[in-house]
VMD Tcl script that draws the C-alpha trace (Angstrom):
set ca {
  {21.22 3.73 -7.01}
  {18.01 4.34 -5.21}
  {14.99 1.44 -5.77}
  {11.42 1.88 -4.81}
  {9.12 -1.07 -4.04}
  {5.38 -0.28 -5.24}
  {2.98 -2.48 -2.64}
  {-0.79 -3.34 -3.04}
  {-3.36 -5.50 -1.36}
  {-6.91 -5.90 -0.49}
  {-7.38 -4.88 3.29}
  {-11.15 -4.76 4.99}
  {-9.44 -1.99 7.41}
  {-8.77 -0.13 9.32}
  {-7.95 2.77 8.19}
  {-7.44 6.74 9.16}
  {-6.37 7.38 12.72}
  {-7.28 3.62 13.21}
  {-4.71 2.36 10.73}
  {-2.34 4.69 12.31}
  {-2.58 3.66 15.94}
  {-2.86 -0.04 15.03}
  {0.25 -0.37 12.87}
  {2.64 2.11 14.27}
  {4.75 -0.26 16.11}
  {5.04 -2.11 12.28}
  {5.91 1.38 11.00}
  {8.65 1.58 13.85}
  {9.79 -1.68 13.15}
  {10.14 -0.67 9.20}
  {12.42 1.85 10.18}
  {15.04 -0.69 10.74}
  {15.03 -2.60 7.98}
  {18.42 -3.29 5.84}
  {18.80 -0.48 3.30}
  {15.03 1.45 4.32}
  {14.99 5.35 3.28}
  {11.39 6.25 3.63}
  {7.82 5.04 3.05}
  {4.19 6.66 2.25}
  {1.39 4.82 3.48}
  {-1.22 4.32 1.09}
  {-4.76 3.28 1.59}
  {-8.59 3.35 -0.26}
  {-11.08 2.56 2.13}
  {-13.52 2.97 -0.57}
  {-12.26 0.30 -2.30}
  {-10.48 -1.52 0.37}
  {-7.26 -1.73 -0.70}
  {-3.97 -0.57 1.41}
  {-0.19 -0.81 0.54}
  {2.62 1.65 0.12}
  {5.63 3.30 -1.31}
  {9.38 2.37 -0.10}
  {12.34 3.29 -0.85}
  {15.42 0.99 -0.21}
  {19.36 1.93 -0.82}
  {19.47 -1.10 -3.16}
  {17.33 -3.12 -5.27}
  {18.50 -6.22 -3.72}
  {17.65 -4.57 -0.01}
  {13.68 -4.11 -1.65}
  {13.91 -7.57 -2.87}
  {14.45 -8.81 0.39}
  {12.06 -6.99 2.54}
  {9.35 -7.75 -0.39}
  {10.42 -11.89 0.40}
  {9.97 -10.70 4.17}
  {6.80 -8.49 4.33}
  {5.17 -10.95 1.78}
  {5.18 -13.91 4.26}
  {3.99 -11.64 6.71}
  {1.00 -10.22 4.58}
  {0.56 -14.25 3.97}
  {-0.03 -14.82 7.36}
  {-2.30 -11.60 8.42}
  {-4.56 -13.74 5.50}
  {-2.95 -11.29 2.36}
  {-1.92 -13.02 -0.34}
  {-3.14 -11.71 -3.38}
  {0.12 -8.48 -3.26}
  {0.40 -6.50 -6.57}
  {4.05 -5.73 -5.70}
  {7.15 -3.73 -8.47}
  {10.07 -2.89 -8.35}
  {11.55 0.34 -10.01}
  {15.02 2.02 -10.02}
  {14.39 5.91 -9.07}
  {15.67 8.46 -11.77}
  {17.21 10.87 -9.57}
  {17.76 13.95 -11.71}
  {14.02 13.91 -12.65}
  {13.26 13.42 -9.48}
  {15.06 15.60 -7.88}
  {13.02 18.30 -10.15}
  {9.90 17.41 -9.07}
  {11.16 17.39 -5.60}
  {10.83 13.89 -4.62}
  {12.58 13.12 -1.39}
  {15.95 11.40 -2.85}
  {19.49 12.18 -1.82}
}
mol new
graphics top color blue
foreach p $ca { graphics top sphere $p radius 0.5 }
foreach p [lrange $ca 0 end-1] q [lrange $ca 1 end] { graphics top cylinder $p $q radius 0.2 }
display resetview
């Protein structure tokens, strides 16, 4: 079964094209996480605030990249994360044409 992992943080930027061409190499490097399907970016800039939607194979696989990409949020000076955990309902989701297998 399918988990998503439900990230949120206060950021002061960037954001837009900015965001993009600042974090792609961390968006490259996401890609080879243990157990990583897919993630949307999310971001406010309105209300500074950034994050994201993942999906991981396994709930323990989201567990572990939450430990991991926690410390690192620590250390870019995030630390106050808003951060769940939810297994995906694939027959709903699959009619509403979320991207699960």
């Amino acid at each position: 079964m399918a988990y998503v992992l439900q990230m949120d943080f206060n950021m002061n930027g960037p954001f837009g094209d900015d965001m993009a061409a600042q974090f792609s190499d961390l968006a490259k490097s996401i890609n080879e996480e243990d157990g990583f399907l897919w993630k949307i970016w999310t971001e406010n800039p309105e209300t500074n605030e950034a994050g994201g939607i993942y999906a991981f194979e396994t709930k323990e696989t989201a567990e572990k990249y939450l430990d991991m990409h926690s410390k690192r949020l620590a250390s870019f000076g995030i630390e106050d994360v808003n951060a769940k955990i939810f297994a995906i309902n694939h027959t709903l989701t699959k009619i509403t044409n979320g991207p699960v297998q």
